[in-house]
C-alpha positions as CSV (number, residue, x, y, z in Angstrom):
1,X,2.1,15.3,32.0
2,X,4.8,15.1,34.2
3,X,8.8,14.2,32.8
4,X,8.3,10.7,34.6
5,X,4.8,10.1,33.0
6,X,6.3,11.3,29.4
7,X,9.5,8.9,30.3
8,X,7.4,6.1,30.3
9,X,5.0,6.6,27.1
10,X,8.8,7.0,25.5
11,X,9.5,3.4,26.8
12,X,6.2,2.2,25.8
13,X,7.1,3.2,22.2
14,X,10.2,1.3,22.4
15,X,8.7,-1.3,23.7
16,X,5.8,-1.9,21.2
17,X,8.3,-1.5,18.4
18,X,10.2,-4.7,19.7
19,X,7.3,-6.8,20.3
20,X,5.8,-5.5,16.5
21,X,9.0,-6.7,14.9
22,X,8.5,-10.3,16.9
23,X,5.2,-10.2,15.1
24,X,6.7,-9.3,12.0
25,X,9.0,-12.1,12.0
26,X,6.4,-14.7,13.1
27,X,4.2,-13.7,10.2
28,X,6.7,-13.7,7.7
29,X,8.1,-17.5,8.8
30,X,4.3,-18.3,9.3
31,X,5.4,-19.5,12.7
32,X,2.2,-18.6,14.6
33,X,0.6,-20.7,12.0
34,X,2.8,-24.0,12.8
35,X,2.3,-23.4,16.4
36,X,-1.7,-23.2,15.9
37,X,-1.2,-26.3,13.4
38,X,0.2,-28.2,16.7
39,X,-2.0,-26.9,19.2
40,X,-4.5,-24.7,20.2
41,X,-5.1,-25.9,24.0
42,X,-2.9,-26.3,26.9
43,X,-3.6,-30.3,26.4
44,X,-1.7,-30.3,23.5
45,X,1.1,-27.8,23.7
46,X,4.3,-28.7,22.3
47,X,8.1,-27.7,22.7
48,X,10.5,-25.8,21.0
49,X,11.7,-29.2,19.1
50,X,8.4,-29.8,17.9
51,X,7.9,-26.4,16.5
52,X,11.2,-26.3,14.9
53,X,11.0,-29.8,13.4
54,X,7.3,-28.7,11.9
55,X,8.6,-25.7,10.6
56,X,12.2,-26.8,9.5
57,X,13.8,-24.2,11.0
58,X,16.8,-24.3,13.6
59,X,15.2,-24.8,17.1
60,X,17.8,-22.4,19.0
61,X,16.2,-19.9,17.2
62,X,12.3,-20.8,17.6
63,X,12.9,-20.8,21.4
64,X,14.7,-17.6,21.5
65,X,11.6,-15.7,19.2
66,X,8.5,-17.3,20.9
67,X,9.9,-16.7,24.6
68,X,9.6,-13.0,23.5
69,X,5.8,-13.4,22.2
70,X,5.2,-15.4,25.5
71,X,6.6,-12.6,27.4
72,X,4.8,-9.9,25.1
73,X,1.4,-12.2,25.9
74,X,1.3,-13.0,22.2
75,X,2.1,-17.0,23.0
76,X,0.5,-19.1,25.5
77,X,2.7,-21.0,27.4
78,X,2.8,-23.7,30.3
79,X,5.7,-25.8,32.5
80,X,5.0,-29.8,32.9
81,X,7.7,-32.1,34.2
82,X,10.1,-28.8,34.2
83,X,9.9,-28.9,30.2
84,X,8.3,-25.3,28.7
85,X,5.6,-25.9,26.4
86,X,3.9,-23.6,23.9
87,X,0.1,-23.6,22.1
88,X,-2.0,-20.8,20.5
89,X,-5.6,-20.5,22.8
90,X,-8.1,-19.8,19.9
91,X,-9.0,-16.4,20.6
92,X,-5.9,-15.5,19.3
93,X,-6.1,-17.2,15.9
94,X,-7.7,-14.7,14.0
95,X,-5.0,-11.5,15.0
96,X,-2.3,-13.6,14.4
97,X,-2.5,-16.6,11.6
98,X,-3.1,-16.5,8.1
99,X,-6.6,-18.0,8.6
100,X,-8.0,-14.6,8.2
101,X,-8.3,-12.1,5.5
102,X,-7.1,-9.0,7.1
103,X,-5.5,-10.2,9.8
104,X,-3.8,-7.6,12.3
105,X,-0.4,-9.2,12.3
106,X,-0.2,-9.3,8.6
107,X,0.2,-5.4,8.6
108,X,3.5,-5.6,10.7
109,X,5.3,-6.8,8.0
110,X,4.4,-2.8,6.2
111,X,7.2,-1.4,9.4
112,X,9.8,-4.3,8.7
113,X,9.3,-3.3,5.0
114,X,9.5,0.6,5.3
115,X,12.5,0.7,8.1
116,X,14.6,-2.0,5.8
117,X,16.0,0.7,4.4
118,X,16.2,3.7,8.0
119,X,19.8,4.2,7.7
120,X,19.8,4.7,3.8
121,X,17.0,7.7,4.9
122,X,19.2,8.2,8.1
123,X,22.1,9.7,5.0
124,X,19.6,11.3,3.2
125,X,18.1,14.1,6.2
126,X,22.5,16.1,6.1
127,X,22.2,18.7,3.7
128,X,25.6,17.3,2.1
129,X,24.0,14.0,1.9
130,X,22.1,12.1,-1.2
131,X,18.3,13.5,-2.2
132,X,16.8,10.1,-1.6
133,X,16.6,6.7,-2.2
134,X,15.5,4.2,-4.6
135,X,12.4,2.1,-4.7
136,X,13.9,-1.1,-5.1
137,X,15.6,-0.7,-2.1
138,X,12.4,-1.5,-0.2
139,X,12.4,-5.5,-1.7
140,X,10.7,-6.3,1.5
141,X,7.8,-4.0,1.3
142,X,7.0,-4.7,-2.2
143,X,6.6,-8.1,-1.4
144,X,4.0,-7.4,1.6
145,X,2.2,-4.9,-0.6
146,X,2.0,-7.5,-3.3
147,X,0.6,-10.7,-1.3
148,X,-1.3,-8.9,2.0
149,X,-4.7,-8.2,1.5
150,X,-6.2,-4.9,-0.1
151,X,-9.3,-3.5,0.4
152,X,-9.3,-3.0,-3.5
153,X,-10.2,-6.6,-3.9
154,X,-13.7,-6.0,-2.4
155,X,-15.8,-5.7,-5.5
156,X,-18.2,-3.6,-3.3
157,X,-15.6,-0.6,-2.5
158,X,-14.8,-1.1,-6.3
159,X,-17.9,-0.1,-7.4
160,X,-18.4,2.8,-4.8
161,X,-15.1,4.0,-5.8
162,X,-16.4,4.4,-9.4
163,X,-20.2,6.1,-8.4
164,X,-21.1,6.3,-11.5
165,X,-24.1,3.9,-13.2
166,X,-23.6,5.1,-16.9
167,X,-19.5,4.0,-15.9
168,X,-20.6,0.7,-14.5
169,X,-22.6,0.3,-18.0
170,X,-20.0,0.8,-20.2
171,X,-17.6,-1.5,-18.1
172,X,-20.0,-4.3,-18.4
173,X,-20.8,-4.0,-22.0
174,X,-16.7,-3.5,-22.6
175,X,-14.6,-0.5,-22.4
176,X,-10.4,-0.1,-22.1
177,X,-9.3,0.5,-18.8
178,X,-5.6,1.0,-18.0
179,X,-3.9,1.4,-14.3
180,X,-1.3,3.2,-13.5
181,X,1.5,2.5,-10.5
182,X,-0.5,-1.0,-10.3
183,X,1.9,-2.6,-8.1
184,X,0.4,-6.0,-7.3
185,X,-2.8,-4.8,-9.2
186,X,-5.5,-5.8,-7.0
187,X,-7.7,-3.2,-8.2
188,X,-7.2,-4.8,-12.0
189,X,-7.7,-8.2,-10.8
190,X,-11.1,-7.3,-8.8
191,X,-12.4,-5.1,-11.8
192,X,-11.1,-7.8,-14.7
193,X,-13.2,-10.4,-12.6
194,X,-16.3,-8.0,-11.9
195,X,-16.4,-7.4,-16.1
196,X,-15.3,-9.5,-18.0
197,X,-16.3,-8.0,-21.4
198,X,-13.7,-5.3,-20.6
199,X,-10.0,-5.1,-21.4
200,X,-7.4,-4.0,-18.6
201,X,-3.9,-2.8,-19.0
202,X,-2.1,-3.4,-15.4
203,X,1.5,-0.5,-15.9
204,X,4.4,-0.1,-14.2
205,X,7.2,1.9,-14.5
206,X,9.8,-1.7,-14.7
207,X,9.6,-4.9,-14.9
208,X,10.6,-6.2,-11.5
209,X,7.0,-4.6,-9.9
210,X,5.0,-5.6,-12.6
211,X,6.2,-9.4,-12.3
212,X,4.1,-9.1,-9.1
213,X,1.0,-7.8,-11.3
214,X,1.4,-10.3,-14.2
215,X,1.8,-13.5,-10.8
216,X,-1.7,-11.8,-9.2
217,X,-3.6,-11.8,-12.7
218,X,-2.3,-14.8,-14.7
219,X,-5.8,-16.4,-14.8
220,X,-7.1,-13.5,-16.3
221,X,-7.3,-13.5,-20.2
222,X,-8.9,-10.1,-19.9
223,X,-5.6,-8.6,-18.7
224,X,-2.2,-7.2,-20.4
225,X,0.9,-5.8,-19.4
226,X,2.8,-2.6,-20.3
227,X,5.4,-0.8,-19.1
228,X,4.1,3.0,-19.1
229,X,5.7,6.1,-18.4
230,X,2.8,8.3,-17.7
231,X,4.5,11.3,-17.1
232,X,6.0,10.8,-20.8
233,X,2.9,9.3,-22.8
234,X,4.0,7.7,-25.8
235,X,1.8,9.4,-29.1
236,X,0.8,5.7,-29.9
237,X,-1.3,5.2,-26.9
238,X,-3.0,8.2,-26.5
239,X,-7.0,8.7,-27.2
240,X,-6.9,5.1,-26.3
241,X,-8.7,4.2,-23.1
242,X,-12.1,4.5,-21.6
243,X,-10.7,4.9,-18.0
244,X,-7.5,5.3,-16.2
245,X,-6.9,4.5,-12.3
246,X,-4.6,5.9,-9.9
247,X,-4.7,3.9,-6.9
248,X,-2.7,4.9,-4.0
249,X,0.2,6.3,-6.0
250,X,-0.2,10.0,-6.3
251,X,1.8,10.7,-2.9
252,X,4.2,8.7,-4.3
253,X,5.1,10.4,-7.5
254,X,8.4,12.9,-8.5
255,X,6.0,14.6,-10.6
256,X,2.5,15.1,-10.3
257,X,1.5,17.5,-12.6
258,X,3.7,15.3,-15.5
259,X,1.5,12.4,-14.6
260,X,-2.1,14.0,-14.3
261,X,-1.3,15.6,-17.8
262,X,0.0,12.0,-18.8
263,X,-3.2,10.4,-17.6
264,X,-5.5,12.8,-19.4
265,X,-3.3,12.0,-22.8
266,X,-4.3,8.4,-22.4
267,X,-7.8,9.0,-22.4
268,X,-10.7,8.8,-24.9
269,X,-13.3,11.8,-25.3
270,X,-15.3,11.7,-22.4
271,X,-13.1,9.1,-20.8
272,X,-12.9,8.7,-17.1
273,X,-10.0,9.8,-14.8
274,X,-10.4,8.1,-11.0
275,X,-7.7,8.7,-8.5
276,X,-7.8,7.3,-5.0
277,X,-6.0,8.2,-2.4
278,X,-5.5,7.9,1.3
279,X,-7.5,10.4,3.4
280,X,-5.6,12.1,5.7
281,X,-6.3,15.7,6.8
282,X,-5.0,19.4,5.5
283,X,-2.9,20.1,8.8
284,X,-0.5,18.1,11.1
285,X,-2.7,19.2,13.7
286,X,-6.1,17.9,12.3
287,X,-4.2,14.4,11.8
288,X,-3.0,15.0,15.4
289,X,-6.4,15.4,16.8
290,X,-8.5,13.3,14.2
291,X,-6.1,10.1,13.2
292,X,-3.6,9.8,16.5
293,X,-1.6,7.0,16.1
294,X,-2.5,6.9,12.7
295,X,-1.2,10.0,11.8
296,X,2.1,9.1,13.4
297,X,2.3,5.9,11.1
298,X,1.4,7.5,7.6
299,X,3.9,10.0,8.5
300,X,6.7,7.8,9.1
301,X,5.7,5.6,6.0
302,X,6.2,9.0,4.7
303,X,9.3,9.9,5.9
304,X,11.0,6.4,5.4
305,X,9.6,5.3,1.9
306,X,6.9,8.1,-0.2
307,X,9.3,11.0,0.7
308,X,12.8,9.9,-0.3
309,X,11.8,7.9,-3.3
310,X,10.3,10.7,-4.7
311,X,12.4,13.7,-3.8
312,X,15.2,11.1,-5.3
313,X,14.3,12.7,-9.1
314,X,15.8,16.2,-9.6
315,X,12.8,18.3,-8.6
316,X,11.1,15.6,-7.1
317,X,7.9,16.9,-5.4
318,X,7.9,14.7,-2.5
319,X,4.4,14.6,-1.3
320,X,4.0,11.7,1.0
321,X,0.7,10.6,2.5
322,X,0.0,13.2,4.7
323,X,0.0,15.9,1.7
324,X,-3.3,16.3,2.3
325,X,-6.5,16.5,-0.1
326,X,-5.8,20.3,-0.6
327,X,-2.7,19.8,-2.3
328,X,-4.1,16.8,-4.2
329,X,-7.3,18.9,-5.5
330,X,-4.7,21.9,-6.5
331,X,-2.8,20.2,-8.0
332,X,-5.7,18.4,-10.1
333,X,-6.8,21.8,-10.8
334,X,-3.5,22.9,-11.8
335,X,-2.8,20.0,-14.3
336,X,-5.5,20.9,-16.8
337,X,-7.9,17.9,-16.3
338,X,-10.8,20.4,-16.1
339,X,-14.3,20.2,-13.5
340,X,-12.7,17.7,-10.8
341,X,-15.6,16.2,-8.5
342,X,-14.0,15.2,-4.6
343,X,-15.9,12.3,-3.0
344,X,-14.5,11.2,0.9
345,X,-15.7,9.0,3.6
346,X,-14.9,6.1,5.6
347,X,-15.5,3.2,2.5
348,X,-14.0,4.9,-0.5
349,X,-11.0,6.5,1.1
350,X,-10.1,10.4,-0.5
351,X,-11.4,9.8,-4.4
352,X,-11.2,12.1,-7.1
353,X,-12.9,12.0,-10.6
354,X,-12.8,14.2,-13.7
355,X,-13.9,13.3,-17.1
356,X,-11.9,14.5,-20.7
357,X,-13.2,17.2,-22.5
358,X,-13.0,18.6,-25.8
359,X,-10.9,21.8,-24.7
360,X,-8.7,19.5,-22.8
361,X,-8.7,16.9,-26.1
362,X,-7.6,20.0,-27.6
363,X,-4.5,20.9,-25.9
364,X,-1.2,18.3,-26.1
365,X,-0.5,18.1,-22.6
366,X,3.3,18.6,-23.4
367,X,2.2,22.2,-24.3
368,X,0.6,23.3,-21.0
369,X,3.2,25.1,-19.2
370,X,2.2,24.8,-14.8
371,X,3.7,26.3,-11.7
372,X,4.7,23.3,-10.6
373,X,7.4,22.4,-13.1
C-alpha cells in the first residue's frame, strides 16, 4: 500500500467516526424515527420546521444534523419550489429506527458511551498520571447497555448457553439462581420468564446499576435484588444457590481470581458455575486476521472502558475483551473451581462451566492462596 493509499483509509476512519456519531445522536433523540413518522416517500417529505415541531426540539439544530446524514446518504432528501425537504425511503427503516430489534444504528450509541469519558483515559496512559477511572463515569453507556437489545433475551441462546438437560430440569421444577455483574439483567429477566418455578437473585456491586435491573424485571415476582460483593462473600449466603451466572463481566473485573473463589462460595453441592464471555482470540494477530474490524472495536472498548475501570483498584488485573480464552481458562483453573468444561461457537459466544465439588466444598475460599493475588 502506498503512503497516498494509507492516507486515505486514515481519512476514511475519520470520516466514518463523524458520520457514526450523527447516527449516534439521531438514535438517541429518536429523530430518524420522527422523520419516518412524517414520511417515507419523496411525496411526502417534509422540512426542517416540521421535523422540529414533531420532535419539539429547536429547528436550527435539526437542519444542521440531518444535512450531515443527507450528505453521509443516511437521509433522503429533495428541492421543490427552492425549499429542501427530507423523508426516510423504506429500505432504510430497519438500520436506522427503533422498529427493529437489533437494529444497526442502535449499536452507535456503545462509541458515544465508551468515548464520553477519552480524555479521562487520555490522563490515565502518563506514568505520573491516575491508574484509571471509575465506572460511573460512563453514565451514557450504562444507559445503552441497559435499554439496547441483548442477545441474552433470546430464550433459545439461553438454553444453549446452559447445555445441560438434568440443569434445564432442575430449573423448571425450581432451583436458586443468582447473577452476578447483572447490569440491566436481561439474562435474569429471559430465565425468570422461561421458569417460573425458580427463584433469581439479579447483584450488583451499588445501587445506581442495579436500579436499571430492578426497572427491567419489575413484573417479575420470581425476582430479588441484592447488592453482592462476590469477591468478598458474605458467610450468610454461602451454600445457598443452585447456579450462579457471569455474563459478560469477567474482562471487566479488578480481581478475577477473588470473584471465581467468591462464585464457588455461593454455591450448593453440585451447584452450577456458567460464565459467558465474549470470544475473541489468544493473539492480537489471530483477532487481526480472524475478527478485522471487530478486533479493532473490542480493543478500543477495551482500552476506553474494561481496562481503566479495572486497573483503577490497586492491583487491578485489567483484562479487557481481548484477554483471550487462554487467560480466562487459566485463570478458572487457577481459582480452585475444579474440572472446567470450554464450550465456543458462533450462538453461545466463549462459555465456561464447572460444577462444586466436595473437595472444593471443603476448602473456604479465603484460604486458597493463588499466583494471581
Amino acid at each position: 500500500m502506498s503512503s497516498s493509499d494509507f492516507s486515505q483509509k486514515v481519512q476514511d476512519a475519520i470520516m466514518k467516526g463523524f458520520i457514526a456519531a450523527g447516527i449516534s445522536l439521531g438514535t438517541r433523540l429518536k429523530l430518524f424515527d420522527a422523520i419516518a413518522s412524517l414520511s417515507v416517500s419523496q411525496e411526502t417529505a417534509v422540512t426542517t420546521q416540521v421535523i422540529a415541531d414533531y420532535t419539539k426540539c429547536k429547528e436550527r439544530y435539526i437542519r444542521e444534523w440531518i444535512n450531515g446524514m443527507v450528505c453521509a446518504d443516511m437521509v433522503d432528501h429533495c428541492v421543490e419550489n427552492g425549499i429542501d425537504k427530507y423523508w426516510l425511503a423504506p429500505f432504510r427503516l430497519p438500520a436506522l429506527t427503533h422498529s427493529a430489534e437489533g437494529c444497526p444504528a442502535s449499536s452507535s450509541q456503545l462509541l458515544s458511551g465508551v468515548t464520553q469519558n477519552s480524555r479521562s483515559v487520555e490522563a490515565c496512559f502518563p506514568i505520573d498520571g491516575p491508574p484509571g477511572t471509575e465506572v460511573d463515569d460512563y453514565p451514557g453507556l450504562h444507559e445503552f447497555l441497559a435499554t439496547k437489545y441483548s442477545p441474552l433475551q433470546d430464550v433459545n441462546k439461553i438454553d444453549a448457553i446452559l447445555n445441560d438437560e438434568q440443569l434445564i430440569k432442575k430449573l423448571e421444577k425450581g432451583a436458586k439462581v443468582i447473577e452476578l455483574g447483572c447490569g440491566a439483567a436481561h439474562p435474569v429477566k429471559t430465565m425468570a420468564t422461561r421458569f417460573p418455578n425458580s427463584s433469581f437473585v439479579a447483584s450488583e456491586l451499588g445501587e445506581s446499576v442495579l436500579s436499571r435491573a430492578k426497572e427491567n424485571c419489575k413484573d417479575l415476582a420470581n425476582v430479588s435484588y441484592a447488592i453482592v460483593d462476590a469477591c468478598d462473600v458474605p458467610d450468610s449466603m454461602a451454600d445457598q444457590f443452585d447456579l450462579v451466572i457471569l455474563f459478560d463481566v469477567f474482562h471487566d473485573v479488578p480481581y478475577p481470581i477473588k470473584l471465581l473463589q467468591g462464585a464457588c462460595k455461593l454455591l450448593k453441592l453440585g451447584g452450577k458455575f456458567i460464565m459467558n464471555e465474549i470470544n475473541m482470540f489468544d493473539t492480537v494477530e489471530e483477532n487481526k486476521v480472524k475478527c478485522g474490524a471487530q478486533g479493532c472495536i473490542m480493543y478500543m472498548i477495551g482500552t476506553l472502558y474494561c481496562m481503566p475501570t479495572s486497573v483503577k483498584h490497586p492491583g487491578g488485573a485489567g483484562l479487557g475483551p481481548c484477554a483471550g480464552p487462554k487467560v480466562f481458562e487459566d485463570l478458572l483453573k487457577e481459582s480452585g473451581l475444579g474440572e472446567i468444561v470450554k464450550r465456543c461457537d458462533e450462538i453461545i459466544g466463549l462459555t465456561f462451566c464447572a460444577t462444586k465439588t466436595l473437595e472444593m466444598h471443603e476448602v473456604e475460599p479465603e484460604t486458597k492462596k493463588t499466583k494471581s493475588e
